[in-house]
Backbone as JSON, one array per atom type, in Angstrom:
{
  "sequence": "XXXXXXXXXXXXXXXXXXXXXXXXXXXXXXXXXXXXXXXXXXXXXXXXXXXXXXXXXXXXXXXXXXXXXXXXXXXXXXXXXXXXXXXXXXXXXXXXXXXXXXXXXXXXXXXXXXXXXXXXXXXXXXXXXXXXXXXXXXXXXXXXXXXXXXXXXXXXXXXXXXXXXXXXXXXXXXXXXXXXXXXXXXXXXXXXXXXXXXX",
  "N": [[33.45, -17.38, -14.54], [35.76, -18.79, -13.47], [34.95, -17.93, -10.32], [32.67, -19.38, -10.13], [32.96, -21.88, -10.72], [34.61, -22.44, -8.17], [32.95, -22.0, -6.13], [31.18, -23.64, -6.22], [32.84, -26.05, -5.89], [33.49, -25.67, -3.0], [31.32, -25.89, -1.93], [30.72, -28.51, -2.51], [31.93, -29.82, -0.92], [32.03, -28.98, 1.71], [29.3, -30.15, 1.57], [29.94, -32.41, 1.56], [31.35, -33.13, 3.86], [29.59, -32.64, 5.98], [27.77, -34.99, 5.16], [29.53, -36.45, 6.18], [29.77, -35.96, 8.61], [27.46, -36.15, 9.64], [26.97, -39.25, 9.98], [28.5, -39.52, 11.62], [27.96, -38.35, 14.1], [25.49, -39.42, 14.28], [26.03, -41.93, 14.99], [27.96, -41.16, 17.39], [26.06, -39.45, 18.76], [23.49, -39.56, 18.47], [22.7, -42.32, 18.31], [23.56, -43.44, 21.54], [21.71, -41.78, 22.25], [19.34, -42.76, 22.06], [17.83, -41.63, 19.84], [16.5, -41.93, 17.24], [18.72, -41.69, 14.31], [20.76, -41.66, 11.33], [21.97, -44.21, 10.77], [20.47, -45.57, 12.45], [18.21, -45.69, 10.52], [19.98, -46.82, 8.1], [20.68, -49.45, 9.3], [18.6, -50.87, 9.4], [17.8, -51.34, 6.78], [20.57, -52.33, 5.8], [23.91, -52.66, 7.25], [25.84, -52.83, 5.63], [24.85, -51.17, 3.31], [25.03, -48.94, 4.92], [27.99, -48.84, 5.04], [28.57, -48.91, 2.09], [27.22, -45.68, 1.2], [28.81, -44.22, 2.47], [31.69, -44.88, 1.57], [31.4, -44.38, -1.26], [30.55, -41.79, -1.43], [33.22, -40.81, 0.27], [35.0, -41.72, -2.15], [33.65, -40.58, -4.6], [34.31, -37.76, -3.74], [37.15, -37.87, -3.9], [37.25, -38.23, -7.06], [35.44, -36.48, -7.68], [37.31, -33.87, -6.68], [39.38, -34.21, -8.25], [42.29, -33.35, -10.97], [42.18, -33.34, -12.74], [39.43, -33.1, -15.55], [36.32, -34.43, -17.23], [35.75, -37.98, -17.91], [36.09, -38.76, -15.37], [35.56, -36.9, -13.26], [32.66, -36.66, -13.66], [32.22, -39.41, -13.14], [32.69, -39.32, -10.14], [30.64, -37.22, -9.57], [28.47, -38.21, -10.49], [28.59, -40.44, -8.37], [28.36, -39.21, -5.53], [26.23, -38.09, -6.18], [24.18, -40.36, -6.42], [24.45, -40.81, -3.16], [24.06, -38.73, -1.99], [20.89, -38.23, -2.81], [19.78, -40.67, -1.17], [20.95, -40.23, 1.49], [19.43, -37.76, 1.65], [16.57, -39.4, 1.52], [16.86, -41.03, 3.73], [16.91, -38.83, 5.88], [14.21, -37.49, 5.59], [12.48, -39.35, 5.73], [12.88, -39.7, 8.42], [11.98, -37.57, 9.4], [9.19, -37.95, 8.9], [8.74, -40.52, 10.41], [8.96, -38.94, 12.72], [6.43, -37.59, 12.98], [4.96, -39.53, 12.61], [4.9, -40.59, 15.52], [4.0, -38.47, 17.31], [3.07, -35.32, 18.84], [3.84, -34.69, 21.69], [6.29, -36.79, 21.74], [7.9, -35.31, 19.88], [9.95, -33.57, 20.42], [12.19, -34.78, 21.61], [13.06, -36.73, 19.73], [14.52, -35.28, 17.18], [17.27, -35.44, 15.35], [20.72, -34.93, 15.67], [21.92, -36.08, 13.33], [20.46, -36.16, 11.61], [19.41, -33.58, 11.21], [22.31, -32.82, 9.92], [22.75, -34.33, 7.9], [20.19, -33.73, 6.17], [20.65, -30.96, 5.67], [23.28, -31.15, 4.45], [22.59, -32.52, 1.92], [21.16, -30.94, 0.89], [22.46, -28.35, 0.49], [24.44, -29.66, -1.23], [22.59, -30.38, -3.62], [22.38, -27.63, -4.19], [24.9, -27.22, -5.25], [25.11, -28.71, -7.13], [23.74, -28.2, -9.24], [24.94, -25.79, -9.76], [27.19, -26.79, -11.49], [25.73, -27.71, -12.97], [24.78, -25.72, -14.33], [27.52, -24.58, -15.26], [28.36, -26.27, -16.88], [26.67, -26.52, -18.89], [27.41, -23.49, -19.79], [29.45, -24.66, -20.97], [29.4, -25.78, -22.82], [27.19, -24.07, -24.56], [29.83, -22.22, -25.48], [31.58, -20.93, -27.87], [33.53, -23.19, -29.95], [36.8, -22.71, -29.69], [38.91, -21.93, -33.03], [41.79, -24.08, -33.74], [43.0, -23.5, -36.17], [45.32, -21.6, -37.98], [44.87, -19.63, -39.96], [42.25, -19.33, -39.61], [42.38, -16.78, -38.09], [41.36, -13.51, -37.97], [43.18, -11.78, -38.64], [45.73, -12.75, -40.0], [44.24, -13.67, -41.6], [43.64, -11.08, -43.34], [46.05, -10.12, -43.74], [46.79, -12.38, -45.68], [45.15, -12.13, -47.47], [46.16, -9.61, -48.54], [48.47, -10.14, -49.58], [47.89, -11.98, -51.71], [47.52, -9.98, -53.2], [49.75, -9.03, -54.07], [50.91, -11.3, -55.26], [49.27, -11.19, -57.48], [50.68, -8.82, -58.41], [49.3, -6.37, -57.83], [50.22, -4.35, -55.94], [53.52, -3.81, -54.91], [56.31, -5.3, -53.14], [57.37, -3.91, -50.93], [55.04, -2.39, -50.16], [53.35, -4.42, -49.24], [54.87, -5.19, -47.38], [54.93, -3.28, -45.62], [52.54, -3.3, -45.27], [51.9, -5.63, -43.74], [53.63, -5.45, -41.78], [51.91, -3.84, -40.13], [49.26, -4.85, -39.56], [50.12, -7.41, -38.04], [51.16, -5.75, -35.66], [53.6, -5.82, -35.51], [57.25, -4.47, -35.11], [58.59, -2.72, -37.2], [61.43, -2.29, -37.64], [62.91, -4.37, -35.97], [61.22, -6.78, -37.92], [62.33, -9.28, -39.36], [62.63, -9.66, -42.49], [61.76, -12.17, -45.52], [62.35, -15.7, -45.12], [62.09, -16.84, -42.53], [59.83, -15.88, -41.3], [56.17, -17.09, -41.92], [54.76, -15.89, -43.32], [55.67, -14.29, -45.35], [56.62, -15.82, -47.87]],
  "CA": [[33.35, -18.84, -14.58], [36.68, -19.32, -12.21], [34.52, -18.17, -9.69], [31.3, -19.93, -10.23], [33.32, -23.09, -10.16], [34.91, -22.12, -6.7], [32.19, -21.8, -5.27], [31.04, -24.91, -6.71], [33.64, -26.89, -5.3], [33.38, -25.14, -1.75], [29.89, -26.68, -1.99], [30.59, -29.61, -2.94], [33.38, -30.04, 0.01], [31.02, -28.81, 2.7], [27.99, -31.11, 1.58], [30.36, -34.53, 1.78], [31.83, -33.0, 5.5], [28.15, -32.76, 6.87], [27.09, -35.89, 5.24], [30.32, -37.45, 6.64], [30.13, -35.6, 10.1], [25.95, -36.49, 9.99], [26.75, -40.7, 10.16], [29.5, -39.77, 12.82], [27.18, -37.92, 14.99], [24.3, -40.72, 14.39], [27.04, -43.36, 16.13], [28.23, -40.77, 18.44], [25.49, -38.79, 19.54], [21.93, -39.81, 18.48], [22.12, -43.63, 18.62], [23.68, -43.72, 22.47], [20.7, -41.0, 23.55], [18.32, -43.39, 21.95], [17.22, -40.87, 18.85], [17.39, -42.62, 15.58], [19.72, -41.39, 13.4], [20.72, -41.87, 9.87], [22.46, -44.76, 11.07], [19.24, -46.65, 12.7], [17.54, -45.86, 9.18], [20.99, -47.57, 6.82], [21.37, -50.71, 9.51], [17.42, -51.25, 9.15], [18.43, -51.96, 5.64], [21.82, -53.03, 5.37], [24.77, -52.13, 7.41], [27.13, -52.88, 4.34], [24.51, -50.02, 2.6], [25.52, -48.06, 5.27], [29.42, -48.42, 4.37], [28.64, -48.0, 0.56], [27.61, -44.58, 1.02], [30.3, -43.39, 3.14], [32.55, -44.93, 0.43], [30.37, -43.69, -2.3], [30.79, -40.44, -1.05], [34.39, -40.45, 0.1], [35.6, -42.12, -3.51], [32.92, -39.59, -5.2], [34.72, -36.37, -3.24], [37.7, -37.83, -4.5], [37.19, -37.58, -8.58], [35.57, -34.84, -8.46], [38.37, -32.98, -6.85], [41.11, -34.51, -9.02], [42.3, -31.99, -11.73], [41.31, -33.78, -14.73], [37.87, -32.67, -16.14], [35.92, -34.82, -18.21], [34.97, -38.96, -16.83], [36.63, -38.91, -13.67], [35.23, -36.07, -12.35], [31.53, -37.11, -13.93], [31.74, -40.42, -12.04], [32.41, -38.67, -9.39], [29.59, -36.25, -9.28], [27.2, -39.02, -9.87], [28.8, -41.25, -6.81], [28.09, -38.08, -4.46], [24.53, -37.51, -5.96], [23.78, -41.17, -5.64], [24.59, -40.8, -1.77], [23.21, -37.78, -1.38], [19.73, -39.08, -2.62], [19.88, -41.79, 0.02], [20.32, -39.2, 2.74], [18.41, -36.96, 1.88], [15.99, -40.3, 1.79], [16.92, -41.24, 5.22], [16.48, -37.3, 6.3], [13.08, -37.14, 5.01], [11.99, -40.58, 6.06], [13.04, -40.01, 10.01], [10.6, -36.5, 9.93], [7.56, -38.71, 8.71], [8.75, -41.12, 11.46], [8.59, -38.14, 13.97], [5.0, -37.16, 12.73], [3.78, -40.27, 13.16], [5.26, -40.53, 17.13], [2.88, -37.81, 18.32], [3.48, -34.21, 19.04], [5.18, -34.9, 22.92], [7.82, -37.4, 21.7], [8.96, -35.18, 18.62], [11.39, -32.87, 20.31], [13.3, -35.84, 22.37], [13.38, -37.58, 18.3], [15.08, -34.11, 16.38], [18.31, -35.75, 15.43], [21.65, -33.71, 15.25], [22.7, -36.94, 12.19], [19.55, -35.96, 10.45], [19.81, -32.2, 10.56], [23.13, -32.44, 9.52], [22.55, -35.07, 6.81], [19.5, -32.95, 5.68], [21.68, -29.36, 4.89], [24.39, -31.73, 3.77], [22.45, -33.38, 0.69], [20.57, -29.48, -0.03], [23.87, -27.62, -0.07], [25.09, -30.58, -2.78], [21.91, -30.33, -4.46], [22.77, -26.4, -4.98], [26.58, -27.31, -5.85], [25.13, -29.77, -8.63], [22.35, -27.07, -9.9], [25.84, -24.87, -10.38], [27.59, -27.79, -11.95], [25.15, -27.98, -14.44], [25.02, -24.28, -15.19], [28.8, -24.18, -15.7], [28.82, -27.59, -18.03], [25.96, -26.11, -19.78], [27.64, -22.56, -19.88], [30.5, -24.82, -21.69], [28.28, -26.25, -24.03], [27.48, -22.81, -25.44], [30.35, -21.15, -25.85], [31.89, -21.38, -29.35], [34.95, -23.82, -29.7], [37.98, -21.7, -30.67], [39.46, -23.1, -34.05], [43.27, -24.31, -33.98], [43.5, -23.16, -37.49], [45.86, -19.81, -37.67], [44.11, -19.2, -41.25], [40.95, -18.76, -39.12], [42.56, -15.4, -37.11], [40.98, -12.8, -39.04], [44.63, -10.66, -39.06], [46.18, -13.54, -40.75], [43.55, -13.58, -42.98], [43.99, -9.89, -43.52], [47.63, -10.69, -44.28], [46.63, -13.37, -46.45], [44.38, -11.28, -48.96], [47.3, -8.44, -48.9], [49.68, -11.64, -50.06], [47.57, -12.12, -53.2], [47.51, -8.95, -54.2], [51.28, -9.17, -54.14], [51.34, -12.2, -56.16], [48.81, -10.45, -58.56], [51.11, -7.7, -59.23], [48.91, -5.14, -57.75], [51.01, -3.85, -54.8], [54.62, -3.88, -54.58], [56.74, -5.98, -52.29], [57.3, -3.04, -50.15], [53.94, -2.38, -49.56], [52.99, -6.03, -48.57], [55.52, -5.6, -46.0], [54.62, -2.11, -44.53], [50.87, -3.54, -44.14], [51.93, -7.03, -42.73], [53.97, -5.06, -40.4], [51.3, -2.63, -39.44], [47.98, -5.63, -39.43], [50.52, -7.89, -37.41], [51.55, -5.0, -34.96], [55.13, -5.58, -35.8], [58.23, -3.52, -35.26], [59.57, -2.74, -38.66], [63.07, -2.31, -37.16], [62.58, -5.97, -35.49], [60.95, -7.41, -38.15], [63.13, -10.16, -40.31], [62.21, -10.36, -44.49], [62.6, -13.67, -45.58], [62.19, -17.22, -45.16], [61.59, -16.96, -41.07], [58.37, -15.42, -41.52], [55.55, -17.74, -42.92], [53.9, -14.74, -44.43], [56.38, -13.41, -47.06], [56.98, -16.54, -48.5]],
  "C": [[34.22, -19.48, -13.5], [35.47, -19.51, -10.89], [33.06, -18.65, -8.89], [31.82, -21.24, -9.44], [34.28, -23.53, -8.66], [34.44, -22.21, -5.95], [31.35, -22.87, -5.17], [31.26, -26.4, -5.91], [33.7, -26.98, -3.67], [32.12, -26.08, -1.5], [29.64, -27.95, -1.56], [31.39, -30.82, -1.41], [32.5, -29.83, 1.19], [29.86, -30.13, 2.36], [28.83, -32.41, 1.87], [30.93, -34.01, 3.17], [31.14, -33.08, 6.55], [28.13, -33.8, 6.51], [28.03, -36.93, 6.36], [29.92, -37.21, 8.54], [28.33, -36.52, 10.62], [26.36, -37.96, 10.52], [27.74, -40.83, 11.25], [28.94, -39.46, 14.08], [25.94, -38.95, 15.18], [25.07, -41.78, 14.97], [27.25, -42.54, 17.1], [27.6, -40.35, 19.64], [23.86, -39.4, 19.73], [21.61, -41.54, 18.89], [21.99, -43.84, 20.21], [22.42, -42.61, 23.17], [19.39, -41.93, 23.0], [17.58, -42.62, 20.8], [16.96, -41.46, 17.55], [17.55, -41.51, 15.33], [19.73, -42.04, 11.85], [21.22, -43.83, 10.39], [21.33, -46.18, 11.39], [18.61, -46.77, 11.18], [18.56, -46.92, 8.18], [20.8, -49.07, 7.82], [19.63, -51.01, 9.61], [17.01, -52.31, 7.82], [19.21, -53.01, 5.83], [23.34, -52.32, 6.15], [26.0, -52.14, 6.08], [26.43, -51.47, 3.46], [24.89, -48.9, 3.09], [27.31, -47.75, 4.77], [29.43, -48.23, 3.35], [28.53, -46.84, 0.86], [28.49, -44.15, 1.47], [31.61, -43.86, 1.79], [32.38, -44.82, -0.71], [30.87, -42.37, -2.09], [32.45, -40.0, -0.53], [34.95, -40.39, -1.64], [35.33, -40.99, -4.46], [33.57, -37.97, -5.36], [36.05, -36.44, -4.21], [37.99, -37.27, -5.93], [36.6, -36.51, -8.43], [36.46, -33.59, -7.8], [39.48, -33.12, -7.86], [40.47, -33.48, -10.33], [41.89, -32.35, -12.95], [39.71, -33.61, -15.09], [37.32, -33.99, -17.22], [35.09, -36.49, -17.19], [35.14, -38.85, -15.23], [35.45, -37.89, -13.13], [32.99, -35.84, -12.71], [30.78, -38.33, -12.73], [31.33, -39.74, -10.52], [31.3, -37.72, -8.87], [28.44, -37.42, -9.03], [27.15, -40.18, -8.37], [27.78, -39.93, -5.82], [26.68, -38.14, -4.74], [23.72, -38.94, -5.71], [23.74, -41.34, -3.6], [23.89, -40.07, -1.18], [21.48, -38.14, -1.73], [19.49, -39.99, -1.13], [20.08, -41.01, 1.63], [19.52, -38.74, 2.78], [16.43, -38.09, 2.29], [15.67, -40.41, 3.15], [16.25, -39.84, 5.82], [14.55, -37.48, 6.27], [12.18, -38.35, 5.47], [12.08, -40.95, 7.56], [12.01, -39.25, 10.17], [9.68, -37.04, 9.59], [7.76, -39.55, 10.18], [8.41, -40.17, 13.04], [7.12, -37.72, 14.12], [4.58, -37.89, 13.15], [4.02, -40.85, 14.96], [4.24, -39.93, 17.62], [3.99, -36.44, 18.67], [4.42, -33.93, 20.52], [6.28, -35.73, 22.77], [8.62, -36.65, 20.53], [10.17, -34.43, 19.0], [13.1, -33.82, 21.01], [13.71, -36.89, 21.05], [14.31, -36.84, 17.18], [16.5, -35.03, 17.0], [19.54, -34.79, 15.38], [21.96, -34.65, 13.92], [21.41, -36.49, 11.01], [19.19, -34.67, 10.34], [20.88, -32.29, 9.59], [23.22, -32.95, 7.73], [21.45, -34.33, 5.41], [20.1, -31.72, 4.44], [22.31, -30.19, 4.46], [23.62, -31.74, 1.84], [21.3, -31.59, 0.15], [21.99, -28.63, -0.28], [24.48, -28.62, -1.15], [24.21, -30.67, -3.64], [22.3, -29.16, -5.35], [24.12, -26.14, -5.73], [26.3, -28.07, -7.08], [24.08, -28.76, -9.88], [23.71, -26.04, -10.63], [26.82, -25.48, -11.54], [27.17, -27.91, -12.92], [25.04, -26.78, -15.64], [26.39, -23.91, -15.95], [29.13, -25.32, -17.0], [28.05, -26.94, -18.98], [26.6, -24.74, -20.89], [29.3, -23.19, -20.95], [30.34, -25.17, -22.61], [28.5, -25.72, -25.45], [28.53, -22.14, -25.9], [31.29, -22.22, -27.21], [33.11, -21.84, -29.66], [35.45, -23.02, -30.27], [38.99, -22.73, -31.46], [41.26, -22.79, -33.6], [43.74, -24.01, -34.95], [44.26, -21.8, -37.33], [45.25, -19.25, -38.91], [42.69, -18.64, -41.03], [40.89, -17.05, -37.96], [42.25, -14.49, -38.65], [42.56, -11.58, -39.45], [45.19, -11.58, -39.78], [45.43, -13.84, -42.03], [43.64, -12.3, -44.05], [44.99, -9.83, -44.5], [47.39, -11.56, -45.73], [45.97, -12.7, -47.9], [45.35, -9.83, -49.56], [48.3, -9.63, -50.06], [49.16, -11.88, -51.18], [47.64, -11.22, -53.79], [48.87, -9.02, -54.42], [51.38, -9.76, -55.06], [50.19, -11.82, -57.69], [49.29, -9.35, -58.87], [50.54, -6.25, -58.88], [49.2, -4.31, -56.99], [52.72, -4.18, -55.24], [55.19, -4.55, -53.48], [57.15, -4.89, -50.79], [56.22, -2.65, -49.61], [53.21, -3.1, -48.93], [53.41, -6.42, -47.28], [55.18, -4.44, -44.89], [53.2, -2.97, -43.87], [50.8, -4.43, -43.67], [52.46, -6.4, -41.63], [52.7, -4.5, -39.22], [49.76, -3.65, -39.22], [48.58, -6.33, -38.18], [51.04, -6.77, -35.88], [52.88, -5.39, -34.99], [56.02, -4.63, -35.7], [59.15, -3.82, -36.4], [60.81, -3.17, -38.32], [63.3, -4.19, -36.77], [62.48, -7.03, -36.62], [62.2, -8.19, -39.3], [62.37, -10.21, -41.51], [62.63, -11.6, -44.59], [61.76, -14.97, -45.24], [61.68, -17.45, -43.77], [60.12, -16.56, -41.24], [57.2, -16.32, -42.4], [54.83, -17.12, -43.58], [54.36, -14.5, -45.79], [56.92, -14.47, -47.67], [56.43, -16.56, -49.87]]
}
């Protein structure tokens, strides 16, 4: 499970570094050669939509690294998968735009912001597919009770302890087989009032 969720996280850390590096390369590289980019697709919209995701997706990276489990790191997942939608959007919505160009303008239109954006939001798809396996995989497994009455050696103990108080063992014998259920060292062990057994 450690290393499910390792690998998880690796995932998760790579997919927001592409998406981030994708909208840096769509200002750096694709807008000034004239390519659209993710960038032409968000300010088509909304340049402010363009700064939500980037701060969608930073804020997002955030919670779900922080160490606390539970909302935080929920919000977080869904910030990131809201963002990543919306790339992968953009992504998917520049290659129709290249189709419909014509077969001599598509290789001067292949963005490096919409490759990168592309793998970005599928490598976080497969980090959220693991995400779900490991929440699920927590689901199932069977809460362990806080009760010490529920350890079956204490219970053990516990049904020796009546026979005691029914007379049908000896106090000596109650203590050899608490020693020997508990793995106890006789020599070690204290009689008495310290012990919540032999009370």
């Amino acid at each position: 499970m450690k290393k499910l969720n390792l690998v998880e996280r690796i995932l998760v850390v790579v997919s927001t570094v592409l998406i981030l590096c994708a909208f840096a390369f769509s200002y750096l590289f694709d807008e000034s050669a004239g390519v659209p980019g993710l960038l032409t697709f968000g300010t088509t919209y909304s340049i402010v939509g363009v700064f939500l995701i980037v701060v969608a997706t930073c804020l997002g990276l955030g919670l779900y690294l922080s160490q606390k489990e539970g909302t935080a790191k929920t919000i977080g997942i869904c910030l990131l998968l809201a963002a990543n939608i919306i790339v992968f959007a953009a992504c998917t919505d520049l290659f129709v735009v290249e189709e419909e160009t014509g077969a001599k303008e598509e290789e001067a239109l292949i963005s490096m912001s919409q490759v990168l954006g592309l793998i970005g939001a599928i490598v976080f798809f497969v980090a959220l597919i693991l995400w779900g396996l490991r929440a699920f995989a927590n689901l199932a497994r069977p809460v362990e009770s806080n009760d010490p009455e529920d350890d079956p050696q204490i219970k053990l103990v516990l049904k020796w302890r009546t026979l005691l108080e029914e007379g049908v063992i000896t106090e000596e014998e109650y203590q050899a087989k608490r020693v020997s259920i508990l793995g106890l060292d006789s020599k070690k062990d204290v009689k008495g009032k310290d012990h919540p057994l032999t009370k």
